[in-house]
C-alpha positions in Angstrom: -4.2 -15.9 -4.3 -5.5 -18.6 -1.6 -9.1 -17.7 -1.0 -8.9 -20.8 1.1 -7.4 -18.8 4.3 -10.1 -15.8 4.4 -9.5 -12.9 7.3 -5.8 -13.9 7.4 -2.9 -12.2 8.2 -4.6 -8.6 8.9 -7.7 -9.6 11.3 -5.4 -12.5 12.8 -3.5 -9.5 14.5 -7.0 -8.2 15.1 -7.6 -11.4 17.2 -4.1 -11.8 18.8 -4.3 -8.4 19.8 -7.6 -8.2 21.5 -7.1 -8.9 24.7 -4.7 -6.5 25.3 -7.0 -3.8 24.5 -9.9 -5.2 26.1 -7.8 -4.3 29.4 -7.3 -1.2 28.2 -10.9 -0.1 27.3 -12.0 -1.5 30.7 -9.2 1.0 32.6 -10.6 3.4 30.3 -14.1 2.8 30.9 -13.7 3.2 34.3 -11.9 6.5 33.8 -14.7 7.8 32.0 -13.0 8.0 28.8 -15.6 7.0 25.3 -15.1 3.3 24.6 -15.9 4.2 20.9 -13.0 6.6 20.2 -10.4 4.1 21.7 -11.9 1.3 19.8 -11.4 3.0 16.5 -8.0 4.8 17.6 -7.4 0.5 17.9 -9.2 -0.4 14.7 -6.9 2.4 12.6 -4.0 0.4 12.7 -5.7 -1.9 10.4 -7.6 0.8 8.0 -8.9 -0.3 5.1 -9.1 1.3 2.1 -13.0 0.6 2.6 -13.3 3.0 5.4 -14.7 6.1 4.0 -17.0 4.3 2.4 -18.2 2.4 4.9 -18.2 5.3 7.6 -20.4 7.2 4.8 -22.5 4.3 4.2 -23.2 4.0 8.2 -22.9 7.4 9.1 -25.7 8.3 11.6 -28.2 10.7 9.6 -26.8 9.8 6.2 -27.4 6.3 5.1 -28.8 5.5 1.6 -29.3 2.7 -1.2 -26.8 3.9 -3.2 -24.1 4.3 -0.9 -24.4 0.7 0.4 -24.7 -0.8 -3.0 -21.5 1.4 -4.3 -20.0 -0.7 -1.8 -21.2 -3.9 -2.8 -19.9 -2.9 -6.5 -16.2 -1.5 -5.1 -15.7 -5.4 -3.5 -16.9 -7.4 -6.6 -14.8 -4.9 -8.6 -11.8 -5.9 -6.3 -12.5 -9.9 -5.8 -9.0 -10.9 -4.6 -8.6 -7.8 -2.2 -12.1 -6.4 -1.6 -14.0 -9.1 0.4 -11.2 -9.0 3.5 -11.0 -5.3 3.4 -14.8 -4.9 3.6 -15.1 -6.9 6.2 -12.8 -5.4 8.4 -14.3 -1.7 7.7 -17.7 -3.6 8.9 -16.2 -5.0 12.0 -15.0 -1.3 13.4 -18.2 -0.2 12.6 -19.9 -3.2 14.7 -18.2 -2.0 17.5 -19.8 1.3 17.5 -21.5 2.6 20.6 -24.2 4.4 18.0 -26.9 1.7 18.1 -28.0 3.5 14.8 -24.5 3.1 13.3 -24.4 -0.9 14.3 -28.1 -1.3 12.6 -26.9 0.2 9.4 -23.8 -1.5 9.8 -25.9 -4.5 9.8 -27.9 -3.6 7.0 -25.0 -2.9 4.9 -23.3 -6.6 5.7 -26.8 -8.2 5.1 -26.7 -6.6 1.5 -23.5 -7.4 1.0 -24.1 -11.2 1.8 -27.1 -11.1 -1.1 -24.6 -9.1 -3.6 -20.7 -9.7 -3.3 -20.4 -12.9 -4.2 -18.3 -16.3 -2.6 -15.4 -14.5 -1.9 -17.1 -12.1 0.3 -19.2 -14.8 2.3 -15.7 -17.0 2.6 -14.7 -14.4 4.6 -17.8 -13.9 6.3 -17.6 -17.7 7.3 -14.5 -17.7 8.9 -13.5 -18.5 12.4 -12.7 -14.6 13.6 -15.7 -13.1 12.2 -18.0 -15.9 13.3 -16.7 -15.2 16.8 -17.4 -11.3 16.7 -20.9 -12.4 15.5 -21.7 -14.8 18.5 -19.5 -12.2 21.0 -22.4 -9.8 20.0 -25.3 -11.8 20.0 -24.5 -13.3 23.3 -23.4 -10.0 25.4 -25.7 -9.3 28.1 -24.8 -5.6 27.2 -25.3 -5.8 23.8 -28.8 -3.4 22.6 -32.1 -5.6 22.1 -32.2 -4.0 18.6 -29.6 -4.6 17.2 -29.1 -8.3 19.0 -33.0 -8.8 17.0 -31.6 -7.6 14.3 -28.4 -9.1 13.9 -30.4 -12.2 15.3 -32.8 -12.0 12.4 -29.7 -11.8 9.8 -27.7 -15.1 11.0 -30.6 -17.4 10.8 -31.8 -15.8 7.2 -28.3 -16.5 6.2 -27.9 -20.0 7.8 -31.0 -21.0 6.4 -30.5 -18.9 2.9 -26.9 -17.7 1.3 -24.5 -20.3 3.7 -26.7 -22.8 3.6 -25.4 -26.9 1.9 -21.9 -25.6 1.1 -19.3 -27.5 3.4 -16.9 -23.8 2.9 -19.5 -21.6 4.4 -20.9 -24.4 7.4 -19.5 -21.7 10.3 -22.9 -19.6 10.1 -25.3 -22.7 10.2 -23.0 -24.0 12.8 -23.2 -20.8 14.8 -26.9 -20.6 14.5 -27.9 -24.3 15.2 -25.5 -23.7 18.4 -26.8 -20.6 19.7 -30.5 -22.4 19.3 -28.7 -25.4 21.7 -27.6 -22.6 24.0 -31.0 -21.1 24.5 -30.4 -17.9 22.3 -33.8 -17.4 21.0 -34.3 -16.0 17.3 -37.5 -14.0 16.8 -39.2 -15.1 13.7 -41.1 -12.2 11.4 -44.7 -12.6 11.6 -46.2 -9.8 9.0 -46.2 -9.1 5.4 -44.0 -5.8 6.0 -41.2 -7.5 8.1 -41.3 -10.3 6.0 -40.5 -7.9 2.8 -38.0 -6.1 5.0 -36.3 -9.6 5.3 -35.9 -10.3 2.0 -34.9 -6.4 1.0 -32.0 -6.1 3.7 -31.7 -1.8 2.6 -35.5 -1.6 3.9 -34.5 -2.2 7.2 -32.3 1.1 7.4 -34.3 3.2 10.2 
């Protein structure tokens, strides 16, 4: 297998697709219908056998430790498969309208970053996922907790885990360009948030 072309074939259609739905989530929107529900009636047509876990790991009043590193253990498990399937259980879920669900989701990529190896952040560094990560931080919509968190997350991994390897330069890239843009990073200034930064499952609420 070519780990070479990460988030092929399956979130390609993701990306080809999207603005087709966009226009149809807008209508909706307008027609009062939950932008949540259509998003994941879209997201279905590329399930992933990660789902279930990752829905369990995220749900809203039941995330823990051990579900989020089962995870982490399911994709090492599955190197040639795993990575690309995670992902895209991660993006659905980053697309939630639960602010608590998109913090966990959070949570659960950060860990995964620290735990499931190059194949997993090769497919975080690739062109579609680095452009659902800067379509977040820079939406005017998007909640201030989760744009501080997720904020928090790209520069520890641009300056930590994707950091001198030419394979994985799309998260510097994307940080040092959001900095250029004006995007401003907040920086942790106490010993707690500083342990919660290095221990990515502390920062489940």
């Amino acid at each position: 297998m070519d780990m070479s072309q990460p988030l092929s074939s399956d979130l390609k259609i993701y990306t080809d697709l999207a603005s087709v739905f966009q226009e149809k989530i807008s209508r909706a929107c307008l027609e009062g219908m939950d932008r949540y529900n259509i998003m994941m009636g879209y997201y279905s047509i590329l399930s992933s056998p990660f789902d279930q876990y990752v829905e369990c790991a995220t749900s809203e009043n039941d995330a823990n430790e051990k579900k989020i590193l089962d995870i982490c253990d399911r994709v090492v498990k599955d190197s040639d498969y795993g990575p690309k399937d995670c992902l895209k259980s991660i993006l659905k879920h980053l697309n939630s309208d639960n602010v608590r669900v998109i913090l966990q989701t959070i949570t659960l990529l950060d860990t995964c970053i620290s735990n499931c190896g190059q194949n997993f952040l090769l497919e975080v560094a690739s062109n579609d996922f680095e452009k659902e990560i800067r379509k977040i931080l820079t939406n005017v919509k998007t909640h201030p907790k989760v744009s501080k968190r997720l904020g928090e997350s790209l520069k520890k991994w641009a300056e930590g885990n994707f950091k001198g390897d030419p394979k994985l330069s799309l998260i510097p890239s994307l940080y040092n360009k959001l900095i250029l843009e004006g995007y401003a990073f907040t920086t942790t200034g106490s010993d707690s948030s500083n342990e919660s930064a290095k221990n990515p499952l502390l920062n489940i609420l």
